[in-house]
C-alpha positions in Angstrom: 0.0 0.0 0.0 1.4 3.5 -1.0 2.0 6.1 2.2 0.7 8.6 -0.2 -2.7 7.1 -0.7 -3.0 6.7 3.3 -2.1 10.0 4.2 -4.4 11.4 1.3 -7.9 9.0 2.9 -6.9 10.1 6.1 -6.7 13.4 5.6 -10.4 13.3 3.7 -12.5 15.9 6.0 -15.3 13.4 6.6 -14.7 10.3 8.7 -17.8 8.7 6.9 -15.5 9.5 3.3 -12.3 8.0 5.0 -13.9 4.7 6.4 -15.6 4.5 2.7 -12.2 4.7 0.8 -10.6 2.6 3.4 -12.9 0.0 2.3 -12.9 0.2 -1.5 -9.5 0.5 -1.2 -9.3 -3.1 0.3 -12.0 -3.9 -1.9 -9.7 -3.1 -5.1 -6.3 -4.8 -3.3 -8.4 -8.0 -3.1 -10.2 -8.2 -6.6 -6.5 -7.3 -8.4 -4.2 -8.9 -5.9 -1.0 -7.0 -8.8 -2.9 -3.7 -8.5 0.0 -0.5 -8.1 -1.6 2.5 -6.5 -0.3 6.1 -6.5 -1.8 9.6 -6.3 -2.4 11.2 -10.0 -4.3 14.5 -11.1 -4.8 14.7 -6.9 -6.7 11.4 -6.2 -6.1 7.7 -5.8 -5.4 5.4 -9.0 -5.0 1.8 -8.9 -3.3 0.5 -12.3 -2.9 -3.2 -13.5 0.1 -3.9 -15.8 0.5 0.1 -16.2 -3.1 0.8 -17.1 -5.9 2.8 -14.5 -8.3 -0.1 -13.3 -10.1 2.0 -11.1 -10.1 5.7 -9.0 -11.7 6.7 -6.0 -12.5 10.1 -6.1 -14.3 12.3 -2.7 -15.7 15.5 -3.6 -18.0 17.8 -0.8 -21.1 15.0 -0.2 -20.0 12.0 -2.3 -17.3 9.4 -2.7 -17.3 8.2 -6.5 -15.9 4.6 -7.4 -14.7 4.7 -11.3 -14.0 1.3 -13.1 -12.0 2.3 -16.1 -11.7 -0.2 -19.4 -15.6 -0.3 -18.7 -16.7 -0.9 -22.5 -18.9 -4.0 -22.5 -19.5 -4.3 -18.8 -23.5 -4.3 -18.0 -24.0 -1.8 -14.6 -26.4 -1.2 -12.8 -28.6 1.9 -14.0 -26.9 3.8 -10.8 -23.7 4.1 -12.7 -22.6 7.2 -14.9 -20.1 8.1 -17.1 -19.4 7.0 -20.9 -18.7 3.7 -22.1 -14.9 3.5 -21.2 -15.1 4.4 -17.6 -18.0 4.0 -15.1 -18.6 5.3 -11.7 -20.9 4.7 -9.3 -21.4 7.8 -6.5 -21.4 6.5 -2.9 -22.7 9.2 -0.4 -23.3 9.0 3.6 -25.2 6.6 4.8 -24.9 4.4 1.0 -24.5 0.6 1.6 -22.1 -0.1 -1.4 -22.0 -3.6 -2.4 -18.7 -4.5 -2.7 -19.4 -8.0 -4.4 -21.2 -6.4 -7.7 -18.2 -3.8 -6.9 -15.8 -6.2 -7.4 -17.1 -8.5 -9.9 -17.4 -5.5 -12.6 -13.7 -4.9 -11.6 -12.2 -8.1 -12.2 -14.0 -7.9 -15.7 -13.1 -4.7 -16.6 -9.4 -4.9 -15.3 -9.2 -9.0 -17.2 -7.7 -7.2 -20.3 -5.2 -5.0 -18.9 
């Protein structure tokens, strides 16, 4: 795990947020055991074989999950974004599930 990444969830302003990305971060770690992270354009990235898999990105009242290489997977109507990428947006009091979470990661991140 990258000392960046910590510092940055634990330094999120709401403990709800920190808890959250604490949890999709293990989330991620287990569903691409190779996965690198790092801290790009100021939020956590998670790549596979040099490629983004996934970001976790807080903003004032939400946490969003993205699944990049997302072309082809079949989400849940909650998700947004184009084809490529997909991200669901997780705010207070959300139950997330992680399976489904997981499941559409492993897909998406197959081809990287």
């Amino acid at each position: 795990m990258n000392s960046e990444v910590t510092a940055y969830m634990e330094a999120l302003a709401q403990p709800w947020q920190t808890e959250l990305c604490s949890q999709l971060r293990q989330m991620v770690h287990e569903s691409i055991p190779e996965v690198e992270e790092r801290i790009q354009y100021k939020k956590p990235h998670f790549l596979k074989n040099g490629h983004y898999a996934a970001v976790i990105s807080p903003s004032k009242d939400a946490v969003a999950f993205m699944i990049m290489n997302a072309t082809g997977l079949d989400v849940p109507k909650e998700f947004e974004g184009p084809p490529e990428r997909k991200w669901l947006k997780i705010r207070q009091g959300d139950s997330p599930d992680y399976a489904m979470l997981s499941r559409l990661l492993v897909q998406a991140s197959d081809s990287l």
